[in-house]
GUZA-680872 format. One record per residue: residue number from 1; x, y, z of N, C-alpha, C in turn; residue in three letters. Coordinates in steps of 0.001 Angstrom, whole numbers, plus 500000, padded with zeros to 6 digits. Each point is the difference from the previous one (the first is absolute). Layout:
BEGIN
{resi:NUM | n_px:X | n_py:Y | n_pz:Z | ca_px:X | ca_py:Y | ca_pz:Z | c_px:X | c_py:Y | c_pz:Z | resn:ALA}
...
REM end
This chain:
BEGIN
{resi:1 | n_px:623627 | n_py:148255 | n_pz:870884 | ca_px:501423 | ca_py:500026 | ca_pz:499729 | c_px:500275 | c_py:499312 | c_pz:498659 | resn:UNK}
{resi:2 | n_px:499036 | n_py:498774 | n_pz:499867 | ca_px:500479 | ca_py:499647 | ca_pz:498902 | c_px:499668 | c_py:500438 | c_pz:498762 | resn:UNK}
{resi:3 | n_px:498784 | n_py:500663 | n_pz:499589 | ca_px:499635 | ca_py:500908 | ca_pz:499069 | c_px:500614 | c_py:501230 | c_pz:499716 | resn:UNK}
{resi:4 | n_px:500192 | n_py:500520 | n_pz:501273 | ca_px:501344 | ca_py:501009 | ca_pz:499456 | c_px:501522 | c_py:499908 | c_pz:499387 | resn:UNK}
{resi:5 | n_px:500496 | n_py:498459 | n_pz:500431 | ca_px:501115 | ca_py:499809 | ca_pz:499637 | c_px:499535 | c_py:499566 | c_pz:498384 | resn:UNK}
{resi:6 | n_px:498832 | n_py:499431 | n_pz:500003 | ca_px:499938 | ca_py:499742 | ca_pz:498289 | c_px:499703 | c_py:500808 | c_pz:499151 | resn:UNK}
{resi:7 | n_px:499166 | n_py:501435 | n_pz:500427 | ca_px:499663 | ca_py:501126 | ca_pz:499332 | c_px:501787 | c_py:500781 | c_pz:499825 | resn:UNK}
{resi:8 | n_px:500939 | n_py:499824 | n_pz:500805 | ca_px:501115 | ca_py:500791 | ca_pz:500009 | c_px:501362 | c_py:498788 | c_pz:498795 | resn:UNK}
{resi:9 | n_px:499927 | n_py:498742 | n_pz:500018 | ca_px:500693 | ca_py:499392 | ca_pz:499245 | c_px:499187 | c_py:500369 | c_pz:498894 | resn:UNK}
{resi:10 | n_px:498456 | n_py:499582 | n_pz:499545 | ca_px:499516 | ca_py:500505 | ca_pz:498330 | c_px:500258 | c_py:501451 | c_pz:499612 | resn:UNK}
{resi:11 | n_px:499974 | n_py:501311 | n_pz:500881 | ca_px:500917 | ca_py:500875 | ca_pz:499567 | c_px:501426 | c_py:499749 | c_pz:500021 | resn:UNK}
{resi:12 | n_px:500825 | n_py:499428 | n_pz:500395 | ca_px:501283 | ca_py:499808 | ca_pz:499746 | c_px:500270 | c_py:499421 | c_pz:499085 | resn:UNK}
{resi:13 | n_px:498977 | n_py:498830 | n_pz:499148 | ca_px:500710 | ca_py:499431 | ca_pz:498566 | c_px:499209 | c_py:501203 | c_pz:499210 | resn:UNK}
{resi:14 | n_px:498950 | n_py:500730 | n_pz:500617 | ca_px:499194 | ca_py:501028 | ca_pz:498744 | c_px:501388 | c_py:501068 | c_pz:499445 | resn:UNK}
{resi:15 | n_px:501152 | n_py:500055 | n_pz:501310 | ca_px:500763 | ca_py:501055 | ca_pz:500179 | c_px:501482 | c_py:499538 | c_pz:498937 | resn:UNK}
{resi:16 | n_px:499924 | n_py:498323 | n_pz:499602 | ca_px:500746 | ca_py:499658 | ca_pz:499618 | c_px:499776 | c_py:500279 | c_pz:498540 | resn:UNK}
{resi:17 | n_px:498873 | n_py:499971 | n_pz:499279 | ca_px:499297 | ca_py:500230 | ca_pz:499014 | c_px:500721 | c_py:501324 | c_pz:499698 | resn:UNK}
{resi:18 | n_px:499358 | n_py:500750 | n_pz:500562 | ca_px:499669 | ca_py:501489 | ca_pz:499904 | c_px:500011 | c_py:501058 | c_pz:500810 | resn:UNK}
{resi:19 | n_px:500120 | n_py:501060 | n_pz:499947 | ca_px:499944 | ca_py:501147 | ca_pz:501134 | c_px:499006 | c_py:500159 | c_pz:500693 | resn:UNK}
{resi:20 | n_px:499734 | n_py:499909 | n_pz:500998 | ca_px:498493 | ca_py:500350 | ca_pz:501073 | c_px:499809 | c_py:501314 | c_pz:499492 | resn:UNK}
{resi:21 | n_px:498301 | n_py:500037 | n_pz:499825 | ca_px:499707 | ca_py:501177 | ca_pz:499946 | c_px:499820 | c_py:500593 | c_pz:501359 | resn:UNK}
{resi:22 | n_px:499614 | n_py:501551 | n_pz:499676 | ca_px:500143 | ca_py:500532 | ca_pz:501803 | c_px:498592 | c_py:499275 | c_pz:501248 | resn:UNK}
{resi:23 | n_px:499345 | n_py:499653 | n_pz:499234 | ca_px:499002 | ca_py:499366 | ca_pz:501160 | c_px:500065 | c_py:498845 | c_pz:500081 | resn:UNK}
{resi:24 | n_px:500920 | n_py:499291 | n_pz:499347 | ca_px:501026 | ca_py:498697 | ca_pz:500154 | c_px:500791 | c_py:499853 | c_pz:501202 | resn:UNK}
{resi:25 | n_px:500240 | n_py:500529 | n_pz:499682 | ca_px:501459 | ca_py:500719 | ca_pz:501142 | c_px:499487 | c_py:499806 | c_pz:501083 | resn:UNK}
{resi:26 | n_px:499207 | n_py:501631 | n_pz:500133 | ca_px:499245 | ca_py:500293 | ca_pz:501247 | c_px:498937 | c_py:498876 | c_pz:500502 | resn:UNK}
{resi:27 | n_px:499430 | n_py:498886 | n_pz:499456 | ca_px:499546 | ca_py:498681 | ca_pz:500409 | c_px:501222 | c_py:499125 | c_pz:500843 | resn:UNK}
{resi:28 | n_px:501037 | n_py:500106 | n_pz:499070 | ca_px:501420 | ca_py:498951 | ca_pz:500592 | c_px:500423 | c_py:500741 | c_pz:501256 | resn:UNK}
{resi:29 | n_px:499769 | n_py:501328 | n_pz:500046 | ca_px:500787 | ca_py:500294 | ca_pz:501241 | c_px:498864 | c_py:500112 | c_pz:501241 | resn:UNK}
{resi:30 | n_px:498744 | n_py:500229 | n_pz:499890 | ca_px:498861 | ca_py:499689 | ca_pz:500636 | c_px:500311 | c_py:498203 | c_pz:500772 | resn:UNK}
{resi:31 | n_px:499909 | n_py:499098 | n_pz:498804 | ca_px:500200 | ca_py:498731 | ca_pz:500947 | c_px:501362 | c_py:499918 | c_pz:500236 | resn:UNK}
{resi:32 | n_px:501015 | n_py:500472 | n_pz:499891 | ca_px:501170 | ca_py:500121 | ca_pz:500630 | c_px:500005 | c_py:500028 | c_pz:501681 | resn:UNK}
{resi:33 | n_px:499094 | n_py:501389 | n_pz:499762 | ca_px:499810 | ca_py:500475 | ca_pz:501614 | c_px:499008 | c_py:499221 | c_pz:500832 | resn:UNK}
{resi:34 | n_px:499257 | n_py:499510 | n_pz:499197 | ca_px:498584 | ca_py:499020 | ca_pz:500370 | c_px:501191 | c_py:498718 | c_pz:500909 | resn:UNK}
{resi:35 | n_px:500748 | n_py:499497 | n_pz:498934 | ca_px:500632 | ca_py:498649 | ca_pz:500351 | c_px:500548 | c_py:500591 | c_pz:501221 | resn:UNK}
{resi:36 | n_px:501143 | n_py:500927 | n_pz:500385 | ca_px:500593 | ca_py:500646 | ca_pz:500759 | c_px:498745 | c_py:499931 | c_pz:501439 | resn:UNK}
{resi:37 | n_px:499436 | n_py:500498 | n_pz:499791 | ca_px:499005 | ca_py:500123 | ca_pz:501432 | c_px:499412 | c_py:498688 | c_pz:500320 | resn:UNK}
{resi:38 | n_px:499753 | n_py:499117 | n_pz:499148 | ca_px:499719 | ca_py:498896 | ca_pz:500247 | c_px:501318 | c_py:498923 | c_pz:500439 | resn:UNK}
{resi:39 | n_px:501068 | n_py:500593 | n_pz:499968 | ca_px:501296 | ca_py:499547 | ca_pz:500466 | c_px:500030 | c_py:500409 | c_pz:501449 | resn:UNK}
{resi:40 | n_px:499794 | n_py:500464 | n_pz:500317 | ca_px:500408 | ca_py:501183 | ca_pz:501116 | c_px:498391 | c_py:499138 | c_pz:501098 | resn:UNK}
{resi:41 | n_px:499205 | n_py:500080 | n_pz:499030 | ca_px:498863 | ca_py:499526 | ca_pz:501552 | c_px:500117 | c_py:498728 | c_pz:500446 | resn:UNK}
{resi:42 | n_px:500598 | n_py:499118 | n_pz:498486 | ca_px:500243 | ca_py:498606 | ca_pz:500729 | c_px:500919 | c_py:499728 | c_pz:501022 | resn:UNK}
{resi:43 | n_px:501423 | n_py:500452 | n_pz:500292 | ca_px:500842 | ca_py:500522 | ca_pz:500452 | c_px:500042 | c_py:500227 | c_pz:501043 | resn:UNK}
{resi:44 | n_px:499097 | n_py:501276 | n_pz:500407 | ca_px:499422 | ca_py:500485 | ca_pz:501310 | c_px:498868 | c_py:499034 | c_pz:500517 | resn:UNK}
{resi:45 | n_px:499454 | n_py:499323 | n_pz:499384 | ca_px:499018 | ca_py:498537 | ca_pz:500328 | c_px:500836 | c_py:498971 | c_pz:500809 | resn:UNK}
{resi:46 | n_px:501360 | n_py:499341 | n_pz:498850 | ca_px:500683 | ca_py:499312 | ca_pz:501060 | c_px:500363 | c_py:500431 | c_pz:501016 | resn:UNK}
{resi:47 | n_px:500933 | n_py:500915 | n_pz:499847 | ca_px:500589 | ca_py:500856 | ca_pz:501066 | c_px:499229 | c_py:499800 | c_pz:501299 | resn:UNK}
{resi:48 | n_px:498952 | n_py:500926 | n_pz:500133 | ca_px:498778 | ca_py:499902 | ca_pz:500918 | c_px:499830 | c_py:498633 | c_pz:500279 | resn:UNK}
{resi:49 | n_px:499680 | n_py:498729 | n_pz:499008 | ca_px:500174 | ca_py:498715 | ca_pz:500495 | c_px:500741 | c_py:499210 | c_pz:500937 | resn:UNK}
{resi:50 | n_px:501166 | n_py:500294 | n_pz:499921 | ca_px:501404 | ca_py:499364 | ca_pz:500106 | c_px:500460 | c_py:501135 | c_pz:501706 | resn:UNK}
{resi:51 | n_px:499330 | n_py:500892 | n_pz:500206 | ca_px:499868 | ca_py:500654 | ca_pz:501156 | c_px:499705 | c_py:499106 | c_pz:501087 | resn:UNK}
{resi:52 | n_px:498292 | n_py:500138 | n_pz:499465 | ca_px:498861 | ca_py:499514 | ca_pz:501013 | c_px:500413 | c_py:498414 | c_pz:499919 | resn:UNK}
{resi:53 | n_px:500876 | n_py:499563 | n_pz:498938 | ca_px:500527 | ca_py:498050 | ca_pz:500515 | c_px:500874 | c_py:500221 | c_pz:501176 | resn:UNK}
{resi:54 | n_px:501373 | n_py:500794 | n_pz:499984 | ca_px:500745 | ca_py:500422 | ca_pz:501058 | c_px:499623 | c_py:500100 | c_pz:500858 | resn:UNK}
{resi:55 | n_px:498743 | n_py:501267 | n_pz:500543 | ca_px:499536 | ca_py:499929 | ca_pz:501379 | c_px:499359 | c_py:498574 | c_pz:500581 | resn:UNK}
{resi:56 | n_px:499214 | n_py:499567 | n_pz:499274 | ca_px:499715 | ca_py:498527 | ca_pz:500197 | c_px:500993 | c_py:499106 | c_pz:500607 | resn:UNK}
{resi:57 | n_px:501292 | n_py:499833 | n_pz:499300 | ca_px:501080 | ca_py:499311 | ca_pz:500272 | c_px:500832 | c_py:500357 | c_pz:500845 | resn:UNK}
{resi:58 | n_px:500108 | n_py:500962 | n_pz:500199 | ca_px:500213 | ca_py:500763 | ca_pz:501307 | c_px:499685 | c_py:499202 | c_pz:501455 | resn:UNK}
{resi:59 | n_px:498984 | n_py:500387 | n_pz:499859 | ca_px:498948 | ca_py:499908 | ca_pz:500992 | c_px:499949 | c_py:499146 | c_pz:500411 | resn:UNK}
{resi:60 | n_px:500409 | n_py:498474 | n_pz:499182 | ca_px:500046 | ca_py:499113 | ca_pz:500151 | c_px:501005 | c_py:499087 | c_pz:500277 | resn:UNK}
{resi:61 | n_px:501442 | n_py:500958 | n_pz:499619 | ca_px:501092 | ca_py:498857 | ca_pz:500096 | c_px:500744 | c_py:501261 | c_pz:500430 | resn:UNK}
{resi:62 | n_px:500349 | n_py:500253 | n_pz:501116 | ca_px:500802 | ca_py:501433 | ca_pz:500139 | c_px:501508 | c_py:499969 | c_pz:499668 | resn:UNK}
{resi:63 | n_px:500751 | n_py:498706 | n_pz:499869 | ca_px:501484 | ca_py:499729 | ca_pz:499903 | c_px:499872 | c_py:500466 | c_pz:498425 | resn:UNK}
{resi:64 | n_px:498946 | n_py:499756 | n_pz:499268 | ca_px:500223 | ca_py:500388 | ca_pz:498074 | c_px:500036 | c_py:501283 | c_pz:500285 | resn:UNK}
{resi:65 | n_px:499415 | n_py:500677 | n_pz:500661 | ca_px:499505 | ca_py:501261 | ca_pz:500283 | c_px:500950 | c_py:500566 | c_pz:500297 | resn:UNK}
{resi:66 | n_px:500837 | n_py:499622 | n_pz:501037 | ca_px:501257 | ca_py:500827 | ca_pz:500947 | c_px:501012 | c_py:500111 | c_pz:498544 | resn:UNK}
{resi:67 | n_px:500213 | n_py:498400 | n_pz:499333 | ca_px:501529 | ca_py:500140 | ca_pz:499460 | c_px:499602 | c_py:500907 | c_pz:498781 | resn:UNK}
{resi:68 | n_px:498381 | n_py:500185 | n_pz:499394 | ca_px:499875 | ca_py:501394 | ca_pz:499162 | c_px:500596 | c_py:500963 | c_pz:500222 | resn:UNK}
{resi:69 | n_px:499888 | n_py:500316 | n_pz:501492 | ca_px:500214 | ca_py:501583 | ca_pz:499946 | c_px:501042 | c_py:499898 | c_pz:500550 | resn:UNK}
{resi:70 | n_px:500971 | n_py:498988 | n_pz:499973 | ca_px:501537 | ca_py:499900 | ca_pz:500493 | c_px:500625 | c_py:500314 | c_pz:498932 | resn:UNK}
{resi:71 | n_px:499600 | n_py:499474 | n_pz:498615 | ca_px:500563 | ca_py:500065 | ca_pz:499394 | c_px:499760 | c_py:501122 | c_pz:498896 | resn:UNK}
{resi:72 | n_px:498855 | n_py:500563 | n_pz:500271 | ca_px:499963 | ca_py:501843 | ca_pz:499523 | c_px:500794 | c_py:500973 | c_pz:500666 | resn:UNK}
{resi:73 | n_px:499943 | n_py:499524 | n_pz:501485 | ca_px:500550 | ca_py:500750 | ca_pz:500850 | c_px:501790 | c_py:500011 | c_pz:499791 | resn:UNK}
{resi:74 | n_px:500374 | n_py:498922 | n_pz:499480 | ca_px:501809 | ca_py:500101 | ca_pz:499390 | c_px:500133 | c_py:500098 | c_pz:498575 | resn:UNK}
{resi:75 | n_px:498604 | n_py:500568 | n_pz:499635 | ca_px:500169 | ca_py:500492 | ca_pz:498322 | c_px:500344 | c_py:501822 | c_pz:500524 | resn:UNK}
{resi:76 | n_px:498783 | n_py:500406 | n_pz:500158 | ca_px:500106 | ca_py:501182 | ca_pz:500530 | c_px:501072 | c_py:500579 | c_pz:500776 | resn:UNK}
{resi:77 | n_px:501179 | n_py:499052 | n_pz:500719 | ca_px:500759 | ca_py:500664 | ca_pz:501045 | c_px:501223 | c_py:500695 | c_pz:498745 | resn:UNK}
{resi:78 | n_px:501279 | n_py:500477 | n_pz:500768 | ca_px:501062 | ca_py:500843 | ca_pz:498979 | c_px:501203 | c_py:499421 | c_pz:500749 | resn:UNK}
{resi:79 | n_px:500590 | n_py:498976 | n_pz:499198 | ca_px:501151 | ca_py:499199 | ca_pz:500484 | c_px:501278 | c_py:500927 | c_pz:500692 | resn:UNK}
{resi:80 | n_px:500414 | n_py:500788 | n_pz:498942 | ca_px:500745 | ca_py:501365 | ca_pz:500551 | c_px:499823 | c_py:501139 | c_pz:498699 | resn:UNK}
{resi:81 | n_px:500961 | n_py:500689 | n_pz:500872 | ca_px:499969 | ca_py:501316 | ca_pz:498916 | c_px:501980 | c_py:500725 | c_pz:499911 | resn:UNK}
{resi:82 | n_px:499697 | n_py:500252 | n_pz:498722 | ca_px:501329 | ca_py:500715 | ca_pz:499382 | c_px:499729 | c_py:501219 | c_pz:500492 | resn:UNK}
{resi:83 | n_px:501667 | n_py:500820 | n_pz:500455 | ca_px:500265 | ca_py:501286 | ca_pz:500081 | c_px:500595 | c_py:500283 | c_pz:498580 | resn:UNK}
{resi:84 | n_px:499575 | n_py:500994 | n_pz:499603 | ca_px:500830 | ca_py:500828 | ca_pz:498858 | c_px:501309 | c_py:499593 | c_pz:499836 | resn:UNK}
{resi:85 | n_px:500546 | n_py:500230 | n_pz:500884 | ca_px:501902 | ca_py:499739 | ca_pz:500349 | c_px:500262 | c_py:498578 | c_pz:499855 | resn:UNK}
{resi:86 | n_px:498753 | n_py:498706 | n_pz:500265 | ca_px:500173 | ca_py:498873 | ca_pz:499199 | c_px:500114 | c_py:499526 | c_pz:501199 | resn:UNK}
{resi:87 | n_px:499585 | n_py:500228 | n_pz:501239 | ca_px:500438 | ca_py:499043 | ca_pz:500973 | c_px:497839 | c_py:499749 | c_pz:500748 | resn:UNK}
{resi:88 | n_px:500216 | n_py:498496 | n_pz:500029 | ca_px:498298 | ca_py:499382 | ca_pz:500335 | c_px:500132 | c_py:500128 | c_pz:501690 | resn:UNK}
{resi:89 | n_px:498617 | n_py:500149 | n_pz:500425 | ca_px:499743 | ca_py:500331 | ca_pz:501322 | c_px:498922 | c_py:499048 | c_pz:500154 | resn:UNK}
REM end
């Protein structure tokens, strides 16, 4: 990660200089996408981390556990709803 972010800033002052040539470019947008996927796996790393801590904690303290999904469970609900004509049900 960190070699790509420094290969992509030394084209960015090269870019300040001067115009990228086309296999300039096509290098900058190569680690563009490089950085991008390497964004994305760390991400899905925590993610996946921060799962398997939950079930743990779970498992272990069921009241943290319950007021979780109490409180997804009154994210998800639909307080009311508008009729066209403007009157809530």
């Amino acid at each position: 990660m960190h070699n790509s972010e420094w290969v992509l800033l030394l084209l960015d002052g090269l870019e300040e200089q001067r115009p990228l040539c086309d296999v300039e470019n096509s290098l900058r947008n190569l680690v563009k996408i490089h950085i991008a996927k390497l964004l994305e796996t760390k991400r899905t790393y925590w993610k996946q981390r921060n799962t398997i801590k939950w079930v743990k904690l779970g498992d272990e303290n069921s009241k943290v556990f319950q007021a979780m999904a109490s409180i997804s469970h009154k994210k998800n609900s639909i307080g009311s709803l508008t009729i066209p004509g403007g009157t809530s049900k």
